[in-house]
GUBAVEX-361162 format. One line per 5 residues: number of its first residue (from 1); for each residue x negated, y, z of C-alpha. Coordinates in steps of 0.001 Angstrom, whole numbers, plus 500000, padded with zeros to 6 digits. Each point is the difference from the previous one (the first is absolute). Last residue first. Layout:
NUM) X:Y:Z  ...
END
This chain:
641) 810011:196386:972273  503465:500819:499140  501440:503531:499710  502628:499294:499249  503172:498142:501533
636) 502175:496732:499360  498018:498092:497054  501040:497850:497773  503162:502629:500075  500312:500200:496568
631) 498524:503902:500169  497437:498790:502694  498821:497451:497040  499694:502835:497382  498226:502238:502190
626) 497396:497249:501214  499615:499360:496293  499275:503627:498920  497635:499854:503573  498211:497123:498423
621) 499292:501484:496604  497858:502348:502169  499845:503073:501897  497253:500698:502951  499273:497637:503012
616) 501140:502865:501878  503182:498071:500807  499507:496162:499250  503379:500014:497850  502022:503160:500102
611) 497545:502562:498289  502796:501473:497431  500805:502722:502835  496708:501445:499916  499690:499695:496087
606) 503447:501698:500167  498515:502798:501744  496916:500544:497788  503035:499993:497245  500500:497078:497014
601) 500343:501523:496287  503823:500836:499445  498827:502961:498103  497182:497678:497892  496810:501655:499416
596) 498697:498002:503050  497958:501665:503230  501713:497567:502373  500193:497077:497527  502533:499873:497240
591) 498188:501247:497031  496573:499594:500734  500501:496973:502414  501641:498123:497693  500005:496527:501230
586) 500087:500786:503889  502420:503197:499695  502013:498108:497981  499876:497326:502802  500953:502051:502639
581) 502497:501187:498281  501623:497115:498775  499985:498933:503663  501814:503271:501031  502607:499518:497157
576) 500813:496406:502163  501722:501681:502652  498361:502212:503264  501936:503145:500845  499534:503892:499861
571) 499122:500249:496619  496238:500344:500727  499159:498059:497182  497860:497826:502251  502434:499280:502291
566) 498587:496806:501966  499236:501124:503052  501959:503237:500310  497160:502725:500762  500003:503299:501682
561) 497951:499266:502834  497625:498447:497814  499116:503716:498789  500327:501593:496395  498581:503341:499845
556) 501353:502560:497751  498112:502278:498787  501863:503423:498112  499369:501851:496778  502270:502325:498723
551) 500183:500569:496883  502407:503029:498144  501832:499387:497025  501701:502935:498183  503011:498192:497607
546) 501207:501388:496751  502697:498249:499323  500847:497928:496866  503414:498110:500095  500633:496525:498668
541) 503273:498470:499812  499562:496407:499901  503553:497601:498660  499889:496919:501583  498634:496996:498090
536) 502758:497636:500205  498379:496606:499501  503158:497351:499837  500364:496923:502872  497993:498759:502561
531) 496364:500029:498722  497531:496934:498699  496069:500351:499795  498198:497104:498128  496980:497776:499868
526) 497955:501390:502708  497050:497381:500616  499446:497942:503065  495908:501180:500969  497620:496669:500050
521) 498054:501979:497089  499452:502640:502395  498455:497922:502359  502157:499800:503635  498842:499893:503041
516) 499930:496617:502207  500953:500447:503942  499344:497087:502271  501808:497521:501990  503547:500875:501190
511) 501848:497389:501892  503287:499158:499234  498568:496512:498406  496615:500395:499279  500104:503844:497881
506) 497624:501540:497796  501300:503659:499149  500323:501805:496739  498851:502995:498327  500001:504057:499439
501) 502476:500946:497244  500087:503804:499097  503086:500960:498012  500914:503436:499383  503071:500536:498241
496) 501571:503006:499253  503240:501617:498966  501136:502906:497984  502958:502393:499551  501093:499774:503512
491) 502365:503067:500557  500723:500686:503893  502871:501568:501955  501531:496933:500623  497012:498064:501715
486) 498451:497050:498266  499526:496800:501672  498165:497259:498111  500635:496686:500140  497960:496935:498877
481) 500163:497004:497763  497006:497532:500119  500190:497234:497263  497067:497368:499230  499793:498200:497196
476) 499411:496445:500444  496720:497852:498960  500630:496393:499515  497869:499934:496977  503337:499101:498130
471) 501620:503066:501255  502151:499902:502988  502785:502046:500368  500183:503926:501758  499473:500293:503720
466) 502139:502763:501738  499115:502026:502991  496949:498974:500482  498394:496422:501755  497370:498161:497467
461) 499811:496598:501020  497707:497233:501085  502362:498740:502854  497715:500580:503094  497802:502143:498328
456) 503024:502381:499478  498221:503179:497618  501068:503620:500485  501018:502471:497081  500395:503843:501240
451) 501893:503286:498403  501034:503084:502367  502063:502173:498774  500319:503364:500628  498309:502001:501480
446) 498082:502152:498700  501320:503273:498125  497983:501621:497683  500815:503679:499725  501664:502614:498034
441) 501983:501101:502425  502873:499647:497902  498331:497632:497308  499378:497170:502972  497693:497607:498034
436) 500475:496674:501451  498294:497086:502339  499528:496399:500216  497933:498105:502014  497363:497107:499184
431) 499960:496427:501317  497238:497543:500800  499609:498217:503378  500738:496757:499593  499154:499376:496300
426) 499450:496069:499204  501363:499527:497114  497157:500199:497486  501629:500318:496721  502694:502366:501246
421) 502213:501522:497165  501889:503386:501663  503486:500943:499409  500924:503550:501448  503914:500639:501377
416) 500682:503345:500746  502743:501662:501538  501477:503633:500893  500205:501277:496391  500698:503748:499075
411) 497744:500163:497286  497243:497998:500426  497540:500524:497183  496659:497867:500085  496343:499846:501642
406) 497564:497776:500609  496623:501683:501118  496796:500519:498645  500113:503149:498681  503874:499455:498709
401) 500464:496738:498370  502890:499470:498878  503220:497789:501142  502925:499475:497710  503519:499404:502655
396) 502032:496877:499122  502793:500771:500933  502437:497610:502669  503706:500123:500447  500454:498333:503619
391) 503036:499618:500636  502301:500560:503667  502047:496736:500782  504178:500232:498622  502005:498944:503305
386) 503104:498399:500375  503237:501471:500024  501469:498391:503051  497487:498569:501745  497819:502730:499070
381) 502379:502715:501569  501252:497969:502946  496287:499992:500897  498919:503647:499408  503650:500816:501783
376) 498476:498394:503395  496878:502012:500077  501837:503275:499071  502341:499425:503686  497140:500739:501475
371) 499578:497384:503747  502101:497317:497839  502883:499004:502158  501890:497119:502218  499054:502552:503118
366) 497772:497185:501817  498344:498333:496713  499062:503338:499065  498975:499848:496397  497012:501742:498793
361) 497159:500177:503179  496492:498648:498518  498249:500944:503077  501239:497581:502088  503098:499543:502769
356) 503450:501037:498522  499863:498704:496081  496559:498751:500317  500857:499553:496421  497826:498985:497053
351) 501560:499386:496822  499788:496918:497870  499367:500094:496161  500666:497399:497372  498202:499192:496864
346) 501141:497342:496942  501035:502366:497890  499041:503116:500453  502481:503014:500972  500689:499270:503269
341) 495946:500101:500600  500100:503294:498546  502957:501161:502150  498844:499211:503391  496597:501463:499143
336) 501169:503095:498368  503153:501006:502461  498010:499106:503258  497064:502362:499020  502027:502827:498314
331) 502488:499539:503250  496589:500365:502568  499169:502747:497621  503142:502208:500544  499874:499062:503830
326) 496317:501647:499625  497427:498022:502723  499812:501460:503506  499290:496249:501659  503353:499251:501073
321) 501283:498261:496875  497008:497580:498719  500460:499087:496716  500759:496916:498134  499127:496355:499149
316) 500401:496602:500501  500568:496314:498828  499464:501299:496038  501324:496699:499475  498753:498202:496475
311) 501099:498343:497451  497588:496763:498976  501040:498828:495976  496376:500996:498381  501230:503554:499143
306) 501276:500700:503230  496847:499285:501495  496717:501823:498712  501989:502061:497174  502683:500576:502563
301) 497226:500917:502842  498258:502635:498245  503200:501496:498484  500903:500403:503721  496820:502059:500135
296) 500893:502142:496592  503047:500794:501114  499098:501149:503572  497246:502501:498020  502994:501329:497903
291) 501356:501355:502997  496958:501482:501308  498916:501517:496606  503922:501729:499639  499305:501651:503794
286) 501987:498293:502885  498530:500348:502807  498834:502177:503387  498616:499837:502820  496804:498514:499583
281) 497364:499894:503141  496690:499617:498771  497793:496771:500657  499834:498361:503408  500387:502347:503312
276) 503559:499171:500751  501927:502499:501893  502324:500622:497157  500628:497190:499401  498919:497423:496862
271) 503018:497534:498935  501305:501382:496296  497886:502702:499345  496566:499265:500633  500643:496463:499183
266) 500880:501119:496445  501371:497391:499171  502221:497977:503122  500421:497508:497869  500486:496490:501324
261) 498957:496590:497958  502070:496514:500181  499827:497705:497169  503213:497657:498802  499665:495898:499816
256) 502817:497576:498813  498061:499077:497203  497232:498193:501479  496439:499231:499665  498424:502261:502584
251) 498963:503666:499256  496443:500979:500329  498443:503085:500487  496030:499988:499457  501337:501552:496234
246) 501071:503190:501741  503516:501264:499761  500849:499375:503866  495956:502155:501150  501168:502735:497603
241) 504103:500066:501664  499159:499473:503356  503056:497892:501962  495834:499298:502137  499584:497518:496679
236) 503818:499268:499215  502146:497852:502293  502159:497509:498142  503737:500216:499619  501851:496787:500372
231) 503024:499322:497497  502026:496499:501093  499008:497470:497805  499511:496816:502027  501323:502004:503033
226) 503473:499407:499197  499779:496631:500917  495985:498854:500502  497743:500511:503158  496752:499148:497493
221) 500831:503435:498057  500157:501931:503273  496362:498617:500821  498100:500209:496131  501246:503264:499611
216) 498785:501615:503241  496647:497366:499724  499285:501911:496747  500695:503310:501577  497416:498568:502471
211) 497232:499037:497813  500488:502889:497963  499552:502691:502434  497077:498075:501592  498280:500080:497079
206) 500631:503877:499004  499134:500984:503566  496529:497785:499831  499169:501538:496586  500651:503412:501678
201) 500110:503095:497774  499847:502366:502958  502682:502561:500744  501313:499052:502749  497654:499673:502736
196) 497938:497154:501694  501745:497234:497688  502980:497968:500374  502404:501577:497889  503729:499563:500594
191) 502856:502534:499373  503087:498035:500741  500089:496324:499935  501859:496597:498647  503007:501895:498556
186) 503788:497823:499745  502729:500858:497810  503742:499951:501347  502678:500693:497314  498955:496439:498564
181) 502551:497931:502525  499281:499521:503042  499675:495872:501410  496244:500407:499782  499917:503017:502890
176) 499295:497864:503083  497616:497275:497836  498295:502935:498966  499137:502077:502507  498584:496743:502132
171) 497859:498840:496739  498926:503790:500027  499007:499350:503936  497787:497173:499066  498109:500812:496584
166) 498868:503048:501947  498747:498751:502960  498433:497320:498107  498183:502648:497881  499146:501800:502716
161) 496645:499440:499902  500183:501161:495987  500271:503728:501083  499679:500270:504392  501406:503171:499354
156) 503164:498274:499657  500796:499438:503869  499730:503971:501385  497291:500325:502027  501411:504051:499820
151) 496194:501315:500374  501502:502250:497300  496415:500051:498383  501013:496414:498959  502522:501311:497067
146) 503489:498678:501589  501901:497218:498766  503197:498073:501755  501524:503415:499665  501715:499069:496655
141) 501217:496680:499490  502873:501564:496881  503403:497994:500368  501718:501591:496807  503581:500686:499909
136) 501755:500037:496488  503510:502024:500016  503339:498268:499518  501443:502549:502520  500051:496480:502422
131) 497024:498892:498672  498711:503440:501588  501572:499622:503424  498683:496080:499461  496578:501065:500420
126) 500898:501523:503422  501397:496821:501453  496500:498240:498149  498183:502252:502685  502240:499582:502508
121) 499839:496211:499384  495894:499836:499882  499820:501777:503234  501946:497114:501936  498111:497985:498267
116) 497087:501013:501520  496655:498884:497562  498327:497680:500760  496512:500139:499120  499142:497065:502451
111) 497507:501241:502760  500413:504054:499143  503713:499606:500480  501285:502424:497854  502645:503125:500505
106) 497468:502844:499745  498048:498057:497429  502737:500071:497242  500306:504016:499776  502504:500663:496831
101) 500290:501949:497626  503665:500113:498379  500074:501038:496499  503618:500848:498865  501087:499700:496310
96) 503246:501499:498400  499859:503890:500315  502214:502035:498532  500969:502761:502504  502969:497575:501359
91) 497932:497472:500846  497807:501827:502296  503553:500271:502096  500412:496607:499641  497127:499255:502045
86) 500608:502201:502690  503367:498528:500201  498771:496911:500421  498022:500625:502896  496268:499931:500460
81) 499079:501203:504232  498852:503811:500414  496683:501036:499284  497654:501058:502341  496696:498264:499691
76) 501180:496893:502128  503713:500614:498509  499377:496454:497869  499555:496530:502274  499891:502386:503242
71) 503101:498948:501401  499069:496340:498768  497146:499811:502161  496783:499081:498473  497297:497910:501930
66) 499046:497593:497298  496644:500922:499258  500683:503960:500227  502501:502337:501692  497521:502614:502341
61) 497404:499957:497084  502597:501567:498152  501760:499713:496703  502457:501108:497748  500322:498210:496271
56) 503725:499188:501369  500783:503759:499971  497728:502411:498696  501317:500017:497175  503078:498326:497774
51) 498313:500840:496777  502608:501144:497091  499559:498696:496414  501973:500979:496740  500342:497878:497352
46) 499980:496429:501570  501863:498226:496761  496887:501054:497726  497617:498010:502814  502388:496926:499783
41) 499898:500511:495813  496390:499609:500601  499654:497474:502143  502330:498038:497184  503791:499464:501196
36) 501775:496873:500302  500919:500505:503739  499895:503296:499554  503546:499423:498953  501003:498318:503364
31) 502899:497582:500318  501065:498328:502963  501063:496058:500087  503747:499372:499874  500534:497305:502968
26) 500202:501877:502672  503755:501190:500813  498692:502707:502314  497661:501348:497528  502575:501323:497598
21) 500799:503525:500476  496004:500787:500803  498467:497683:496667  502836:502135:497817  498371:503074:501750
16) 496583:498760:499616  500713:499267:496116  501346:502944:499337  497355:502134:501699  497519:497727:497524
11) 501741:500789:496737  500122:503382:500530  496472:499775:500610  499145:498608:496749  502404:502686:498043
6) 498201:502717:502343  496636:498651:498119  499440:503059:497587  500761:502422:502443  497753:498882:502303
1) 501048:498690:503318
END
């Protein structure tokens, strides 16, 4: 629990003790604080989170539809059995709230929903080990979902066909929990999106997300006792935190509700391995910019929910342990997240463990302790003293003009947040990059950051990092913060901005139509240029040398054979600053293109490599959007024809 509510929760393990010493005479009724608590003050009372993984959520198509032995009910991915000890053991390092996914389907009859009931007692046996510590247990259906290209057949793909389905084994869950008390919270799903990938903005998705956390409410509500306001967490939009905060998600009328959404941010840190061929393996965490950054998403979802009376569960998150990443930046990771949402009202944060069998290994479950010893003093260390959440002290920075491009002092800065005014939404495709003046090698280093607004058709919104309010023409300013990494040995003095926006897309549906360039008058606008923290020029020591230069001129032939489809920046790997490239060098082809005044103008070989749509078809707009879509995995390879 938090600090703040260990009076409530003292209050509660009093209660269940008094309710333990007297239950055999049976008439005194039990008490439960939480009983008169608000879903927020419930959430507040959770503090810390743990996830009971891979354990009842595991699944095979060897135990489905019914046939599920009870030997296998939670060791079938190699875990041992739940005991109580385990369970207090967690306790001890703080934590007060257990989520327990759960696999329905592998113990249903396919013909009537039913659900085994000999599976729904050890799972409500297990719940109790955390009433029993006064903790909160939450029954999460997890597994019962898969994202179709699983070929998994599992039940809830079906969306809205499986609405009875649904309606029926939750009415099951509930009626066999509704005698608990309010330390156990039910979750309707885990994760869902029923569209062709994930990262889609799916009107379908977002209706049949509503319609059945609606029906989730509507069902345990209609099964009365303690379910008439028992807490039940809704699934977010794919537990993603953009596709949860957007307008097309809606919340049902009730205010015993709390919002499910998982961060595992950066992906390419937190759950990509090694041998994975999407994005850039990330190794490390932890600078000031990537704390801050956690800050500003959980902001996100306070101001979206929090602030209008719905806490929320950050269900899951954390790092993968066996994949080479730094055991100093694992702890940055766990200690930031787990603390920040400690530290906001109104937000808890669950863990997740494999513990023995995963690759999320923290606290053996076999040995009775935490795989690094630092993981389990992070926790007793919030839940003790709390947890202050990194700040964000931004300066305005003054941007000039410099030949054309925007430029303005740095200092020793590592994030920048610009705030553009978008008349004419619609700007998939646009962004700029950010580099800075280097005044030890006296050279302009690109990089950095790289800047882009996109437009959701589905939902008519602007999607950036941060949307500022609504004017009275309905217009909203548009906020893109990036990061910048600046080696040790380097003194920024200046930055730059070079923005280049390119156009939007036509979609029907998820399906992409036609591509619609931009007119310069359609272009957002730069209103302002913020910094983290002070400007600290560095001090420049300049030396004159007298320097003999001699020129050598060499040819260098680029060849398909050396070509990375999709890298035209010829960085080595294919991100989003290749499809800024490609379409600086479309737009500006005297400064950017191959022969282009700018330095970081586009190379014959990264025209070679940009040429990823239609090879030999040439380069156009459409290869910066085939780059962009292979970079959020719309598509799974390039080239494509």
């Amino acid at each position: 629990m938090k600090k703040f509510s260990k009076v409530i929760s003292a209050v509660t393990a009093s209660a269940m003790m008094m309710t333990a010493s007297i239950s055999t005479f049976g008439s005194i009724p039990a008490v439960d604080a939480a009983d008169n608590m608000t879903a927020i003050e419930i959430v507040n009372d959770m503090g810390l989170g743990w996830n009971l993984g891979n354990t009842f959520d595991a699944w095979s198509t060897n135990y489905k539809n019914g046939n599920c032995p009870s030997s296998q009910y939670e060791t079938m991915w190699g875990n041992v059995a739940t005991t109580q000890e385990m369970i207090s053991e967690i306790h001890k390092y703080g934590f007060n709230s257990v989520r327990i996914p759960v696999t329905f389907y592998k113990c249903t009859d396919p013909s009537t929903y039913t659900i085994s009931e000999d599976y729904l007692k050890r799972v409500k046996e297990v719940a109790e080990y955390c009433t029993n510590e006064g903790m909160y247990a939450i029954i999460d259906m997890h597994w019962d979902w898969v994202d179709p290209s699983n070929n998994a057949d599992l039940w809830l793909n079906k969306g809205l066909d499986s609405e009875t389905q649904f309606k029926t084994m939750w009415k099951q869950i509930a009626n066999y929990f509704k005698d608990c008390d309010q330390h156990v919270v039910f979750q309707d799903m885990n994760e869902v999106w029923w569209s062709n990938n994930y990262t889609s903005a799916s009107s379908a998705s977002y209706t049949t997300l509503n319609t059945l956390n609606q029906d989730f409410v509507d069902t345990v509500r209609a099964t009365g006792g303690n379910n008439a306001d028992r807490l039940l967490v809704l699934a977010g939009a794919n537990a993603d935190l953009t596709k949860t905060i957007s307008s097309s998600y809606k919340l049902p009328d009730d205010d015993m509700v709390a919002v499910d959404v998982h961060y595992y941010t950066p992906s390419e840190f937190c759950v990509r391995k090694a041998s994975d061929t999407w994005g850039t393996n990330k190794t490390t965490w932890g600078t000031s910019a990537e704390k801050a950054a956690v800050v500003t998403d959980f902001n996100k979802l306070k101001s979206k929910f929090i602030d209008n009376g719905t806490p929320v569960i950050i269900g899951e998150y954390g790092v993968l342990t066996d994949e080479g990443k730094e055991q100093a930046s694992i702890e940055a990771f766990v200690e930031t997240v787990a603390g920040t949402a400690y530290s906001i009202d109104g937000m808890a944060g669950f863990l997740w463990d494999d513990s023995d069998a995963g690759g999320h290994k923290y606290f053996s479950r076999k040995n009775l302790q935490w795989w690094n010893s630092n993981i389990g003093d992070i926790f007793s260390k919030i839940s003790n003293t709390g947890y202050v959440a990194p700040t964000i002290d931004w300066v305005e920075a003054e941007v000039v003009d410099d030949n054309g491009k925007l430029k303005f002092q740095i200092g020793n800065s590592t994030r920048v947040k610009l705030v553009f005014e978008s008349p004419y939404a619609k700007t998939l495709g646009g962004g700029g990059t950010l580099s800075y003046w280097d005044t030890v090698s006296n050279s302009n280093k690109q990089n950095a950051a790289i800047f882009s607004i996109s437009y959701n058709e589905m939902s008519d919104e602007l999607l950036a990092n941060e949307l500022g309010e609504e004017d009275a023409d309905k217009n909203r300013p548009v906020v893109n913060t990036g990061y910048i990494s600046i080696p040790a040995d380097v003194s920024p003095v200046n930055a730059y901005i070079d923005l280049t926006w390119a156009g939007y897309n036509e979609m029907n549906g998820d399906e992409w139509v036609a591509w619609h360039n931009l007119k310069s008058d359609e272009f957002p606008t730069l209103v302002k240029v913020y910094i983290d923290g002070v400007v600290e020029t560095p001090d420049v020591t300049t030396t004159t040398t007298t320097t003999t230069t001699t020129t050598t001129t060499t040819t260098t032939t680029s060849t398909e054979s050396d070509a990375l489809c999709g890298d035209a920046n010829c960085d080595g790997k294919v991100d989003l600053s290749d499809a800024v490239m490609i379409l600086q060098a479309l737009s500006n082809k005297d400064k950017y293109g191959v022969t282009g005044s700018d330095p970081s103008h586009i190379t014959e070989q990264g025209m070679i490599n940009a040429d990823c749509n239609k090879v030999r078809d040439g380069v156009t707009t459409l290869d910066a959007l085939t780059v962009q879509r292979y970079v959020v995995n719309l598509v799974e390879s390039l080239p494509i024809d």
